[in-house]
Structures are given as structure tokens and as C-alpha cells.
VOMARRO-273191 format. One record per atom (N, C-alpha, C): residue number from 1; residue in three letters; atom name; x, y, z. Coordinates in nm, 2 decimals. Layout:
N
+-----+--------+-------+--------+--------+--------+
: num : residu : atome :   east :  north :     up :
+-----+--------+-------+--------+--------+--------+
: NUM :    ALA :    CA :      X :      Y :      Z :
...
+-----+--------+-------+--------+--------+--------+
***
This chain:
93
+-----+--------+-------+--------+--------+--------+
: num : residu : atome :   east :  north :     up :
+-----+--------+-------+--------+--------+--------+
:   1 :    UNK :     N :  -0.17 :  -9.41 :  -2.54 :
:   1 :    UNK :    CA :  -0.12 :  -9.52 :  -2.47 :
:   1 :    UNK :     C :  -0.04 :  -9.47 :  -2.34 :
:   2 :    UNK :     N :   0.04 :  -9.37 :  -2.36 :
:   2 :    UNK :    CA :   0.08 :  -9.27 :  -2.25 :
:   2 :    UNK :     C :  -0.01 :  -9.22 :  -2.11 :
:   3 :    UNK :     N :  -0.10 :  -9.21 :  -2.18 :
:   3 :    UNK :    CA :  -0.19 :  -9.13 :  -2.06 :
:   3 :    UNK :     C :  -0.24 :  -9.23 :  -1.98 :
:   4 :    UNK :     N :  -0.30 :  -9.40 :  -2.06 :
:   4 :    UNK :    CA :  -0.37 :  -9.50 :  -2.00 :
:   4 :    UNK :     C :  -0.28 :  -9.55 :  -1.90 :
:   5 :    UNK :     N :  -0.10 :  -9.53 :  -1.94 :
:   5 :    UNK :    CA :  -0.02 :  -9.60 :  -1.87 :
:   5 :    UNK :     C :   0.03 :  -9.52 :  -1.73 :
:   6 :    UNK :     N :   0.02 :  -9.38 :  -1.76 :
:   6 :    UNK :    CA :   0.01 :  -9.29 :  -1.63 :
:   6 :    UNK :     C :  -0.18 :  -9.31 :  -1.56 :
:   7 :    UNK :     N :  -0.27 :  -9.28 :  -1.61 :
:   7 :    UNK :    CA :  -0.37 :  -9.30 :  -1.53 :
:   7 :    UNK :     C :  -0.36 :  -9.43 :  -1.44 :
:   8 :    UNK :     N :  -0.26 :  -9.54 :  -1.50 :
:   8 :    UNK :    CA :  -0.29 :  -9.69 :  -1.41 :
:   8 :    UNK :     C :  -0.19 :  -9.63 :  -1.30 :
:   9 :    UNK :     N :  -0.08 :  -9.62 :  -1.36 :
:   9 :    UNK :    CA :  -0.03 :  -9.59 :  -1.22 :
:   9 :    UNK :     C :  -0.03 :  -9.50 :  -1.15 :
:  10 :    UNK :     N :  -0.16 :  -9.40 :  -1.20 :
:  10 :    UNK :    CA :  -0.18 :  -9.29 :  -1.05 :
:  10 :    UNK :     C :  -0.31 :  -9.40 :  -0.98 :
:  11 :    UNK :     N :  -0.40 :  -9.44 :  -1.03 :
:  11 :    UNK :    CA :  -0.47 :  -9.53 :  -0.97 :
:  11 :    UNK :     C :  -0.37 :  -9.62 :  -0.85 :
:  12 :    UNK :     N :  -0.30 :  -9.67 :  -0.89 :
:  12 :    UNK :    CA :  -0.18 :  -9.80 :  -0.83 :
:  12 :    UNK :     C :  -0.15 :  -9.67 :  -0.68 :
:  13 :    UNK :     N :  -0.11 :  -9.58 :  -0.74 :
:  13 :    UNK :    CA :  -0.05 :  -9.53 :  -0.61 :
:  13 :    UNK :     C :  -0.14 :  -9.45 :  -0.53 :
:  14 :    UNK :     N :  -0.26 :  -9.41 :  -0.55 :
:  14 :    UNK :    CA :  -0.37 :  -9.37 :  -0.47 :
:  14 :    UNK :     C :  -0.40 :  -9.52 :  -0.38 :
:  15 :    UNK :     N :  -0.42 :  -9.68 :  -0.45 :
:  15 :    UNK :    CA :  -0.45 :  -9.75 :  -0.37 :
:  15 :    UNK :     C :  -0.38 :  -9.85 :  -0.30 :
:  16 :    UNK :     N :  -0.25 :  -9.80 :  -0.33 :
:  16 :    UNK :    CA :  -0.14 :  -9.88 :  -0.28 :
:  16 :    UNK :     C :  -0.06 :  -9.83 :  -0.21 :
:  17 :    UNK :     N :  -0.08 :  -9.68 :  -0.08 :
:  17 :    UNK :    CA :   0.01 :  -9.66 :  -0.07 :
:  17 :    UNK :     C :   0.09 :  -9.73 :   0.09 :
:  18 :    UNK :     N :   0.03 :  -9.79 :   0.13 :
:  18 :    UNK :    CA :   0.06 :  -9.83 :   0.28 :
:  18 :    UNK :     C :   0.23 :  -9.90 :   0.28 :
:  19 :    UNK :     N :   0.29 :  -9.92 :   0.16 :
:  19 :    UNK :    CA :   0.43 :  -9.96 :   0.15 :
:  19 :    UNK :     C :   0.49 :  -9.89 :   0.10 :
:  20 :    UNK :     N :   0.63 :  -9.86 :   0.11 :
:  20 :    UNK :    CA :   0.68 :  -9.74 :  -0.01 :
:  20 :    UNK :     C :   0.72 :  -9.81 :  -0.12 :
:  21 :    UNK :     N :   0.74 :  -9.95 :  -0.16 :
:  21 :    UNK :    CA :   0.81 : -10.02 :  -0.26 :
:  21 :    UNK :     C :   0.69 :  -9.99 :  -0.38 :
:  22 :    UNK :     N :   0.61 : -10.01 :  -0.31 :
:  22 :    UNK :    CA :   0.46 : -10.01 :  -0.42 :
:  22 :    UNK :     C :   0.44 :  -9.88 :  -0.41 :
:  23 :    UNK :     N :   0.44 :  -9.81 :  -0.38 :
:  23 :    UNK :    CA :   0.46 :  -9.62 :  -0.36 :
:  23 :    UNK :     C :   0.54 :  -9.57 :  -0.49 :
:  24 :    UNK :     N :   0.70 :  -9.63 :  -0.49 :
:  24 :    UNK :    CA :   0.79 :  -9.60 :  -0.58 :
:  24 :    UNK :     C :   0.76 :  -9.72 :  -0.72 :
:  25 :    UNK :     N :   0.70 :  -9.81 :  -0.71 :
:  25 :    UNK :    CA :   0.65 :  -9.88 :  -0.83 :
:  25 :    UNK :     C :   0.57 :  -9.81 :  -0.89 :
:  26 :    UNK :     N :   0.48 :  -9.74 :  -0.83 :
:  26 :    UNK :    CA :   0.37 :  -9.67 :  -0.89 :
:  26 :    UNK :     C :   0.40 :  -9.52 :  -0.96 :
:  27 :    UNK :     N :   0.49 :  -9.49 :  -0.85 :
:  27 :    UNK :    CA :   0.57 :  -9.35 :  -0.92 :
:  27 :    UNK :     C :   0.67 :  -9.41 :  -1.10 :
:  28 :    UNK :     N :   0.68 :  -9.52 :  -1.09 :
:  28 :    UNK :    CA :   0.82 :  -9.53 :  -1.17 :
:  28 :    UNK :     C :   0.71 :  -9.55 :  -1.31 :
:  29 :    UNK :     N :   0.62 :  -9.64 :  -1.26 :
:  29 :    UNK :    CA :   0.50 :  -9.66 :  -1.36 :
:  29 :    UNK :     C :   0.43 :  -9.48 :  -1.44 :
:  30 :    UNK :     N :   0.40 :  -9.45 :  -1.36 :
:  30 :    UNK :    CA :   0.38 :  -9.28 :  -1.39 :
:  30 :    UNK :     C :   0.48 :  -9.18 :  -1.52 :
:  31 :    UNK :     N :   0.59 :  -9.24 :  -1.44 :
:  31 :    UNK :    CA :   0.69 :  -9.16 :  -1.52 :
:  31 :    UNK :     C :   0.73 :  -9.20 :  -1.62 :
:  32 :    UNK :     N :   0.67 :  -9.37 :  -1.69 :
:  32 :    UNK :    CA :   0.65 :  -9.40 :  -1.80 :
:  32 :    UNK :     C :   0.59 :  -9.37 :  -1.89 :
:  33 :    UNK :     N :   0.48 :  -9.36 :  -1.88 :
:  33 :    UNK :    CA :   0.38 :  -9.30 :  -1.91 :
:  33 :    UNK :     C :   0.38 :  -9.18 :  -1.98 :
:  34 :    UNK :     N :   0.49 :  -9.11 :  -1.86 :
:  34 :    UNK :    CA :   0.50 :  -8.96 :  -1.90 :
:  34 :    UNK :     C :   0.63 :  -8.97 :  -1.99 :
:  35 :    UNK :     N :   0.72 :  -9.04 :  -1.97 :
:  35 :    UNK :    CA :   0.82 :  -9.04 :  -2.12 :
:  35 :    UNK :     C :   0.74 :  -9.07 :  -2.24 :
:  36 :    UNK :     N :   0.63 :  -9.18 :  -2.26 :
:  36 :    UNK :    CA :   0.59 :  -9.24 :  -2.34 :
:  36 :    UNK :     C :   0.52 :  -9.13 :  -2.42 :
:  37 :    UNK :     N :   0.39 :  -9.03 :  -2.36 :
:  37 :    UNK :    CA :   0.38 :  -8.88 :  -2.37 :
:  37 :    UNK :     C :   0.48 :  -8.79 :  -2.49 :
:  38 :    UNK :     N :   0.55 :  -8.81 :  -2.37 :
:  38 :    UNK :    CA :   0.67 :  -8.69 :  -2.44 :
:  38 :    UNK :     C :   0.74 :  -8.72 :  -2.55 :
:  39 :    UNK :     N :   0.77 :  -8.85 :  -2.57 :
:  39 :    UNK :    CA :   0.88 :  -8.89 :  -2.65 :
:  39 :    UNK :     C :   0.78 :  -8.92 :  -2.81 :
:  40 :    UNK :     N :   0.67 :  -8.92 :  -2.79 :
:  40 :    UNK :    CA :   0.53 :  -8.93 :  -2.87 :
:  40 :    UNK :     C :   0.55 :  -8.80 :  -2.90 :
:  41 :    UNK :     N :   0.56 :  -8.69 :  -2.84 :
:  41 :    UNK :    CA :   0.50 :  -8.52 :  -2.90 :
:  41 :    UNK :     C :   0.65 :  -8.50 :  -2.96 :
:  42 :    UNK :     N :   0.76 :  -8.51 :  -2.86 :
:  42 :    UNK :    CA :   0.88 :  -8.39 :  -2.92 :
:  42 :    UNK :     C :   0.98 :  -8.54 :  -2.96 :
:  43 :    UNK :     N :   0.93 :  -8.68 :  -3.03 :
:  43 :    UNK :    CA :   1.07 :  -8.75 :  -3.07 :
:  43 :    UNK :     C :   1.09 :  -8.76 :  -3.17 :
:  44 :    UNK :     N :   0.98 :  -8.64 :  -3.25 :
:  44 :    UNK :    CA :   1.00 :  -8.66 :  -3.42 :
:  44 :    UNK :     C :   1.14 :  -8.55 :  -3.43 :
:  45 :    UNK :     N :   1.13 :  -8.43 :  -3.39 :
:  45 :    UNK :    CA :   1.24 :  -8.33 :  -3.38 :
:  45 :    UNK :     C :   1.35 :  -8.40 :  -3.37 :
:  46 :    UNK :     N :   1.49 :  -8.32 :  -3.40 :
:  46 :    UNK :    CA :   1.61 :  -8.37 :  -3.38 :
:  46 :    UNK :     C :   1.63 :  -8.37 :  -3.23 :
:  47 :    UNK :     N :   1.58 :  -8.27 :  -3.13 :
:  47 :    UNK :    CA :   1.62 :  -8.25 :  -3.01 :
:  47 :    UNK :     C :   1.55 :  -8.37 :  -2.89 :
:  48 :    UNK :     N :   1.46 :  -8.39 :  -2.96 :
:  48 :    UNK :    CA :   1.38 :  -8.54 :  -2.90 :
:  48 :    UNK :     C :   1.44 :  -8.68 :  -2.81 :
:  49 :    UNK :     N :   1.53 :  -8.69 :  -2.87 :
:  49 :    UNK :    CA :   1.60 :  -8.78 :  -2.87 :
:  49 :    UNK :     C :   1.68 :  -8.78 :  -2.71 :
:  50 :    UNK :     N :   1.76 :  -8.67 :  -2.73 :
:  50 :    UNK :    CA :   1.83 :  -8.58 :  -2.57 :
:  50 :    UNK :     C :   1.76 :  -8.59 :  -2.51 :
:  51 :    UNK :     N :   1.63 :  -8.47 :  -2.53 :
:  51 :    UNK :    CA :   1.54 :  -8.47 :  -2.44 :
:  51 :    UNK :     C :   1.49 :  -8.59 :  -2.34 :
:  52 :    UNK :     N :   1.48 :  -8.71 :  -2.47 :
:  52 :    UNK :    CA :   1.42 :  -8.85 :  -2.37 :
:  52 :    UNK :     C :   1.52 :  -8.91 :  -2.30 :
:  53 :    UNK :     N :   1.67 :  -8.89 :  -2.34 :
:  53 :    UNK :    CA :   1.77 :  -8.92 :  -2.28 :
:  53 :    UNK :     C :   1.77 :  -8.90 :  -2.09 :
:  54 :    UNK :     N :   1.80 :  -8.70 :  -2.12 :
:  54 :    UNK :    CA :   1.76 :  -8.60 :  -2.02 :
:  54 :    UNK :     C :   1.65 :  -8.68 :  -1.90 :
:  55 :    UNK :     N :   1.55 :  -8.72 :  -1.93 :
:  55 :    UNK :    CA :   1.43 :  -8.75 :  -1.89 :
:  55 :    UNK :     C :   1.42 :  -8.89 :  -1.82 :
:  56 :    UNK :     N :   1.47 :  -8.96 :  -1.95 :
:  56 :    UNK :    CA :   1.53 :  -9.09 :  -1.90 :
:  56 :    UNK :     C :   1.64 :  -9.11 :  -1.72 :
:  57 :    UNK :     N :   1.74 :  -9.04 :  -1.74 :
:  57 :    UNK :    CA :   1.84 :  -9.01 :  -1.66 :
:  57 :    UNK :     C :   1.78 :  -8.95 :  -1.51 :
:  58 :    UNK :     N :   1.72 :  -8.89 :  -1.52 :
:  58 :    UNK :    CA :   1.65 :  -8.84 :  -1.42 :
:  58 :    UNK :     C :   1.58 :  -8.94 :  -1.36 :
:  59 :    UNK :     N :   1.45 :  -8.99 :  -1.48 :
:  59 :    UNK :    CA :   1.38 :  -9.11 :  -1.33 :
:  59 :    UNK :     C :   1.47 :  -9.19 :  -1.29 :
:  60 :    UNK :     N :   1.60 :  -9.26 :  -1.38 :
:  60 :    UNK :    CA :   1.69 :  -9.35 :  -1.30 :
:  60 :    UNK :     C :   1.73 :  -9.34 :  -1.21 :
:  61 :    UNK :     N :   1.76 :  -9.20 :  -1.20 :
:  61 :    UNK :    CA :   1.82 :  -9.15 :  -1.06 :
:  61 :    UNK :     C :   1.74 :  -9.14 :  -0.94 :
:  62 :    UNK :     N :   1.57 :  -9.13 :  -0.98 :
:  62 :    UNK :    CA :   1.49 :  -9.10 :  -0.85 :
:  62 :    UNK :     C :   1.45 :  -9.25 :  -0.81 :
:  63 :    UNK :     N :   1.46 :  -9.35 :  -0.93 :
:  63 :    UNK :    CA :   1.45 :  -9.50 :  -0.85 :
:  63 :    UNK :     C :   1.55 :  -9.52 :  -0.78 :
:  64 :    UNK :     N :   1.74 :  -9.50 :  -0.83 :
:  64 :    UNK :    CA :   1.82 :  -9.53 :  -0.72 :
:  64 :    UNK :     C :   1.77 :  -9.49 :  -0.61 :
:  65 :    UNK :     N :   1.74 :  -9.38 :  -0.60 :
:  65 :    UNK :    CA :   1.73 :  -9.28 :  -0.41 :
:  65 :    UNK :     C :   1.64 :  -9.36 :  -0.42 :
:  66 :    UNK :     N :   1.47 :  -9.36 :  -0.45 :
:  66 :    UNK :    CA :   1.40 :  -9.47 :  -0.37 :
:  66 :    UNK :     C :   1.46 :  -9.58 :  -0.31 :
:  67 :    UNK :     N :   1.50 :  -9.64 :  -0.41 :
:  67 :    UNK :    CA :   1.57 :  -9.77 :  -0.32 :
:  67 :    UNK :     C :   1.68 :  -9.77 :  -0.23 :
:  68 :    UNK :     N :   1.76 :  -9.68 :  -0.25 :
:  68 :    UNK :    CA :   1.83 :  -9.60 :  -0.17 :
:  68 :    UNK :     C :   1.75 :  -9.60 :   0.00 :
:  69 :    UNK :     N :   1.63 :  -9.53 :  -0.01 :
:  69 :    UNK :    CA :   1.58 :  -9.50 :   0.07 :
:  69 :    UNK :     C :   1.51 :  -9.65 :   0.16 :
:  70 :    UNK :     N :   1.48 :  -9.72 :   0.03 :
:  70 :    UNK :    CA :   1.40 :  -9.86 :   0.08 :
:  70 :    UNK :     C :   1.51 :  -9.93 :   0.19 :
:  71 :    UNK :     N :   1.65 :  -9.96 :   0.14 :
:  71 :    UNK :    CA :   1.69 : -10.00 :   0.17 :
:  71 :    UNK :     C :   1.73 :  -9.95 :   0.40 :
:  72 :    UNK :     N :   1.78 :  -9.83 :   0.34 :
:  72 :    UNK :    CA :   1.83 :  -9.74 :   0.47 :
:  72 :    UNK :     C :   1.70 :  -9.78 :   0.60 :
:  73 :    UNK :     N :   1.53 :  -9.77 :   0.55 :
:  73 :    UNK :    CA :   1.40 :  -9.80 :   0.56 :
:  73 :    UNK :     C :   1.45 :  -9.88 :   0.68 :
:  74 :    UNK :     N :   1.44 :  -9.99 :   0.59 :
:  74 :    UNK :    CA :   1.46 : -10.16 :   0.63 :
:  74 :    UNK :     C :   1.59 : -10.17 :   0.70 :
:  75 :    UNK :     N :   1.67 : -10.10 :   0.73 :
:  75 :    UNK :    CA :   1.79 : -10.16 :   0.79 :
:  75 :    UNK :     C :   1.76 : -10.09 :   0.97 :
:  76 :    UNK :     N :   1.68 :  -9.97 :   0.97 :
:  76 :    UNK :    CA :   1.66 :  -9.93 :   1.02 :
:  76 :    UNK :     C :   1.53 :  -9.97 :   1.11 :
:  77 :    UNK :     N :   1.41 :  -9.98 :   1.06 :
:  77 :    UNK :    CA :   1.24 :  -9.99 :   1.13 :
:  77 :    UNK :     C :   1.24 : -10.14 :   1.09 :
:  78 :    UNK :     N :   1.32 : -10.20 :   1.03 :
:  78 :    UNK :    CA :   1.30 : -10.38 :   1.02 :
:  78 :    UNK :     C :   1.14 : -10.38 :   0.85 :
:  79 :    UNK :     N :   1.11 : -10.28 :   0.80 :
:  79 :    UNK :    CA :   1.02 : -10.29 :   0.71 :
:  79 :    UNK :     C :   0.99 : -10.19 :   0.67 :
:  80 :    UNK :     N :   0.93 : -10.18 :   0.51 :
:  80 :    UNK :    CA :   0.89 : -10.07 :   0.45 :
:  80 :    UNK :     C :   0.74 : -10.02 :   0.47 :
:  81 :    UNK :     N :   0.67 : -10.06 :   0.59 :
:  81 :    UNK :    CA :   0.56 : -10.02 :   0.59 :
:  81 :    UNK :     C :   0.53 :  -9.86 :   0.59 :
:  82 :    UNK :     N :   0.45 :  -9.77 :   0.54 :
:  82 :    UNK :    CA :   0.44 :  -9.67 :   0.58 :
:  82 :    UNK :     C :   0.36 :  -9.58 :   0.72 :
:  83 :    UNK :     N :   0.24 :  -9.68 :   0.74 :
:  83 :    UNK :    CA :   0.17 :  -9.68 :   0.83 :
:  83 :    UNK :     C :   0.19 :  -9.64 :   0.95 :
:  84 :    UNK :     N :   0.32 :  -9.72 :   0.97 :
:  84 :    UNK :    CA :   0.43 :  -9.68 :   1.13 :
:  84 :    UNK :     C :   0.49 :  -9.55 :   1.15 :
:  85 :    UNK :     N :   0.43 :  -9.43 :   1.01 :
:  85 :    UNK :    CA :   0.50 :  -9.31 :   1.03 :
:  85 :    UNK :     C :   0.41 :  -9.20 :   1.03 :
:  86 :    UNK :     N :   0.27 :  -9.27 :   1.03 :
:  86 :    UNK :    CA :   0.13 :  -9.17 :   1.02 :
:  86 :    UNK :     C :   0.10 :  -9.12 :   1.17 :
:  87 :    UNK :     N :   0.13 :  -9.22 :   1.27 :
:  87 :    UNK :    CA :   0.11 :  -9.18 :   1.39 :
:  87 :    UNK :     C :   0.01 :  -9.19 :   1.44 :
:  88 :    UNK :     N :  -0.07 :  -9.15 :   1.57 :
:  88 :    UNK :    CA :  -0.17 :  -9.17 :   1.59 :
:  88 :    UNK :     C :  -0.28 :  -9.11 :   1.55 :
:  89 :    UNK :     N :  -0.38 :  -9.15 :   1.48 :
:  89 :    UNK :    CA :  -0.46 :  -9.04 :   1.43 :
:  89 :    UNK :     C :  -0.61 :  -9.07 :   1.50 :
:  90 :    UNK :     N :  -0.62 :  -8.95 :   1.58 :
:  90 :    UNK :    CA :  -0.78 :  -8.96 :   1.68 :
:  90 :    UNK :     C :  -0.74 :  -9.00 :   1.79 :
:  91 :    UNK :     N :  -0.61 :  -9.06 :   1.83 :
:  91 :    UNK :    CA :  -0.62 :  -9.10 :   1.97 :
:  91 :    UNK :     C :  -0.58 :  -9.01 :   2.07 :
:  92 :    UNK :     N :  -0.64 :  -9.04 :   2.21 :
:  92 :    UNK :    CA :  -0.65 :  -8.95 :   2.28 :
:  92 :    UNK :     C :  -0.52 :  -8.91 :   2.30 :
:  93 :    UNK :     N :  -0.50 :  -8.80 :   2.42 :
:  93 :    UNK :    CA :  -0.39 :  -8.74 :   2.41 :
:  93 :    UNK :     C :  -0.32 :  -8.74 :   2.59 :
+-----+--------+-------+--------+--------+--------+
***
């Protein structure tokens, strides 16, 4: 169930990436996935349990900074497009 839930959201974020909100939805989807993984292999063990804690803690922290970041984004360029940061690609010079 792990892997199906990480393969959607690498799919999600290969075809979604022109925003970063859906960029970091797709990442946060992923890293479910990947708890769901882990906490399936090592949550029979005593140490399991930490571990998903550990694990837990960490993606919380990298969605704060995302949004963190969404936010700063937006206050800043007026939107979270990513597009406006690729530049020109092929045009003359």
C-alpha cells in the first residue's frame, strides 16, 4: 500500500510541477508512503515506534519550511507559480 501511495505521488509531482503548492503536496504524499513503508518493515520491533516518531518529525518540519517558503513566495512575486523562475528557454539572446 506504501509503494502505490509513493508511486501516486511521484506521478503527482512529475505532472504537477508548474506550482510549488502542488510540488510540496506531492512531496508530502511521497513521504507517506514512505512512512507507511517503514513503519510496515521496522514497527513490529520495539525501536519502531521512535523511529516513525523521528521520521514523523522531520516531514513536519519540511512542510512548515515549504509553506514557510509558499508564503515568503507570495508576499514577494504576488504567486506561487514556478514557471516565472525557469527563464527564458530558446530565446534569443
Amino acid at each position: 500500500m506504501g509503494i502505490v501511495i509513493f508511486v501516486f505521488g511521484f506521478f503527482s509531482f512529475i505532472s504537477r510541477w508548474k506550482h510549488l503548492l502542488s510540488v510540496l503536496l506531492s512531496l508530502e504524499l511521497m513521504m507517506l508512503g514512505v512512512f507507511v513503508v517503514m513503519f510496515g518493515l521496522v514497527g513490529c520491533s520495539a525501536v519502531g515506534g521512535w523511529v516513525g516518531l523521528v521520521f514523523l518529525s522531520f516531514v513536519v518540519c519540511e512542510g512548515g519550511l515549504g509553506l514557510g517558503l509558499i508564503v515568503s513566495l507570495v508576499r514577494c512575486h504576488g504567486g506561487d507559480c514556478l514557471m516565472g523562475f525557469v527563464g527564458d528557454v530558446g530565446g534569443s539572446l
